[in-house]
NUNU-116507 format. One record per residue: residue number from 1; chain; x, z, y of N, C-alpha, C, O in turn. Coordinates in steps of 0.05 Angstrom, whole numbers, plus 5000, padded with zeros to 4 digits. Each point is the difference from the previous one (the first is absolute). Layout:
BEGIN
(NUM,A,(X,Z,Y),(X,Z,Y),(X,Z,Y),(X,Z,Y))
...
END
This chain:
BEGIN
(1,A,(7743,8337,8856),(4987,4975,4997),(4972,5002,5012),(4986,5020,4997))
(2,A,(5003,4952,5020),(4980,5003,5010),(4977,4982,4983),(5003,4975,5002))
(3,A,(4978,5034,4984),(4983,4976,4994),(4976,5000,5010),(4997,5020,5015))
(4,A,(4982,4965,4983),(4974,4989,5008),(4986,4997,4986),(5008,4982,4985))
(5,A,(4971,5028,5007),(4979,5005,4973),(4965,4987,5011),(4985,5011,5015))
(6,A,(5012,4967,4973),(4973,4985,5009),(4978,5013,4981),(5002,4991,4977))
(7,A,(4984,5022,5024),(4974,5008,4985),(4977,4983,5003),(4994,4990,5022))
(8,A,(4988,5004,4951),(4977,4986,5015),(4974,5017,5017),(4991,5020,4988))
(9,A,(5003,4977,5028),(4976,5013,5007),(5014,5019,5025),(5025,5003,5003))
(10,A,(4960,5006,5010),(5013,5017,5021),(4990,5030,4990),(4976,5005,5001))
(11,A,(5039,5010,4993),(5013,5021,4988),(4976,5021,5020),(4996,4991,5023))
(12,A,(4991,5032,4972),(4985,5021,5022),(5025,5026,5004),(5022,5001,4988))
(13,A,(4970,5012,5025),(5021,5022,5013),(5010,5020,4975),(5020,5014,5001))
(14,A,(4962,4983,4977),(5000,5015,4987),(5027,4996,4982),(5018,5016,4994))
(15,A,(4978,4952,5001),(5015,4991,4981),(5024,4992,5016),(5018,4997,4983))
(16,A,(4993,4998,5044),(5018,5004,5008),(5012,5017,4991),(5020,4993,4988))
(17,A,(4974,5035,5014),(5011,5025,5013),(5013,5005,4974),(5015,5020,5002))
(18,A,(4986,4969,4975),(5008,5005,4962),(5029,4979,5009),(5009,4991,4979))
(19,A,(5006,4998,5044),(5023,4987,5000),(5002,5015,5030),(4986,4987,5015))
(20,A,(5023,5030,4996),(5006,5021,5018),(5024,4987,5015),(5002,4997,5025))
(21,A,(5017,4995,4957),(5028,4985,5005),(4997,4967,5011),(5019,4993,5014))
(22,A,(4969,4996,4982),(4990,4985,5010),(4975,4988,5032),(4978,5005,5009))
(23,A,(5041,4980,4998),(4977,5001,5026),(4982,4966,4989),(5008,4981,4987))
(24,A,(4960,5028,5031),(4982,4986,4987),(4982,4983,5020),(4989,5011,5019))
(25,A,(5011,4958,4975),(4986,4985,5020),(4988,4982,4988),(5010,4994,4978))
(26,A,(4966,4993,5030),(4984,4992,4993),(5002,4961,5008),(5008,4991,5022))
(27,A,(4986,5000,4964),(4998,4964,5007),(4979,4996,4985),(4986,5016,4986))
(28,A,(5012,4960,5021),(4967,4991,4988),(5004,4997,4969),(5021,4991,4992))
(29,A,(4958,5019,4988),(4992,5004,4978),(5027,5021,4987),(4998,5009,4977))
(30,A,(5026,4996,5042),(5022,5018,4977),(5003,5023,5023),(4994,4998,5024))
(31,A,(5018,5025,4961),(5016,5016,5008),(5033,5002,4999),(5011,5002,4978))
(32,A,(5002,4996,5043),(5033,4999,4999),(5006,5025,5003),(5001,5007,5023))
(33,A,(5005,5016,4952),(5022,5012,5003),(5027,4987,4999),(5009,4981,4988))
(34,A,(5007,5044,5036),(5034,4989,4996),(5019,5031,5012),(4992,5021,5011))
(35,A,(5022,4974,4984),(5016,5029,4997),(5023,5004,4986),(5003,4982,4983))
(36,A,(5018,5035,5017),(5028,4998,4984),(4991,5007,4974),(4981,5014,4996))
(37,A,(5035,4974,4986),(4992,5010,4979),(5037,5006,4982),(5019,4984,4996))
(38,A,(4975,5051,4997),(5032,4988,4993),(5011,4999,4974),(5024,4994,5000))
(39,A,(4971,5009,4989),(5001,4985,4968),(4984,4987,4986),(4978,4994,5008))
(40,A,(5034,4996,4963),(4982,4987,4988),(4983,5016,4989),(4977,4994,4993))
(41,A,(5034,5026,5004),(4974,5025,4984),(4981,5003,5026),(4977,5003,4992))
(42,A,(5025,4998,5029),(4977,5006,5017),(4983,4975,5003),(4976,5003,5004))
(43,A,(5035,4968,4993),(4988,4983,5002),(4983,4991,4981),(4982,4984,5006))
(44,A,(5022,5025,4967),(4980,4993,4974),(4988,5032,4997),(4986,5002,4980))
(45,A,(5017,5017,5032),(4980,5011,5010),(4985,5015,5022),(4995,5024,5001))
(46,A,(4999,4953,5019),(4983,4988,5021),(4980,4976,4984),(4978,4993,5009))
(47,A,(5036,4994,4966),(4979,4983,4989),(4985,5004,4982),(4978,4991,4996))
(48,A,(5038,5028,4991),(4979,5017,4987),(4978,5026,5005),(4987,5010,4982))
(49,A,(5013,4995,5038),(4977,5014,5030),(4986,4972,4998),(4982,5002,4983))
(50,A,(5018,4974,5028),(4981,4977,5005),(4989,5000,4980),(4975,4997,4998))
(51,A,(5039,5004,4982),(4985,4984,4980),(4982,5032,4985),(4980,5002,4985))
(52,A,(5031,5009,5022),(4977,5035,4979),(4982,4999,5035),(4993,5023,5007))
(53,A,(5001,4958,5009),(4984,5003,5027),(4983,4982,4990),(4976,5000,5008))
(54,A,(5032,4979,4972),(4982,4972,5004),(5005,4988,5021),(4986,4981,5009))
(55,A,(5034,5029,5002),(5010,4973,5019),(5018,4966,5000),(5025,4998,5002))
(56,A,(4965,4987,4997),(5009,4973,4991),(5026,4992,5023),(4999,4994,5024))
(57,A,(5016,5009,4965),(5032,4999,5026),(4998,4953,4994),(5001,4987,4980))
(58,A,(4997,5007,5042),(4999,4974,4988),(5034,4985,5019),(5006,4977,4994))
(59,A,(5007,5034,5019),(5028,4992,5010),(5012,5033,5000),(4990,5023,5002))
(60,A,(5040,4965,4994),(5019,5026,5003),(5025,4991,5006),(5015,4987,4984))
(61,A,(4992,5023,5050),(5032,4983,4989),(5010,5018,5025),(4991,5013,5020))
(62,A,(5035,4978,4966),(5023,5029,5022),(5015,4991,5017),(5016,4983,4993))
(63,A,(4985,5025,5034),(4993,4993,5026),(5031,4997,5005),(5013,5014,4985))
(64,A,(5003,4968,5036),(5031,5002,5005),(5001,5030,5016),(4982,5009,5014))
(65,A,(5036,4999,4982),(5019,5021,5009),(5001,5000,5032),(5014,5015,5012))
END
């Protein structure tokens, strides 16, 4: 499964580099991680990394096949 993870704020190299599995690009005021993700255990924890980051995930949705 592919999803797409909107953060608010644009994320520094630092805080990238804590989602490794994920590739990271920048739009105005968010950061889009997106990347396979392959279970549900990996996916509630990738949100739970944001959220012990203080990162505000404000869209999340999983990409077609």
């Amino acid at each position: 499964m592919r999803y797409e993870i909107r953060v608010e704020g644009q994320m520094s190299e630092t805080l990238s580099a804590a989602f490794p599995e994920l590739d990271t690009s920048l739009a105005p005021r968010q950061t889009v991680l997106s990347g396979e993700v392959t279970d549900e255990a990996h996916l509630y924890g990738l949100l739970a990394r944001f959220q012990s980051l203080g990162l505000h995930v404000v869209e999340m949705r999983r990409l077609p096949a």
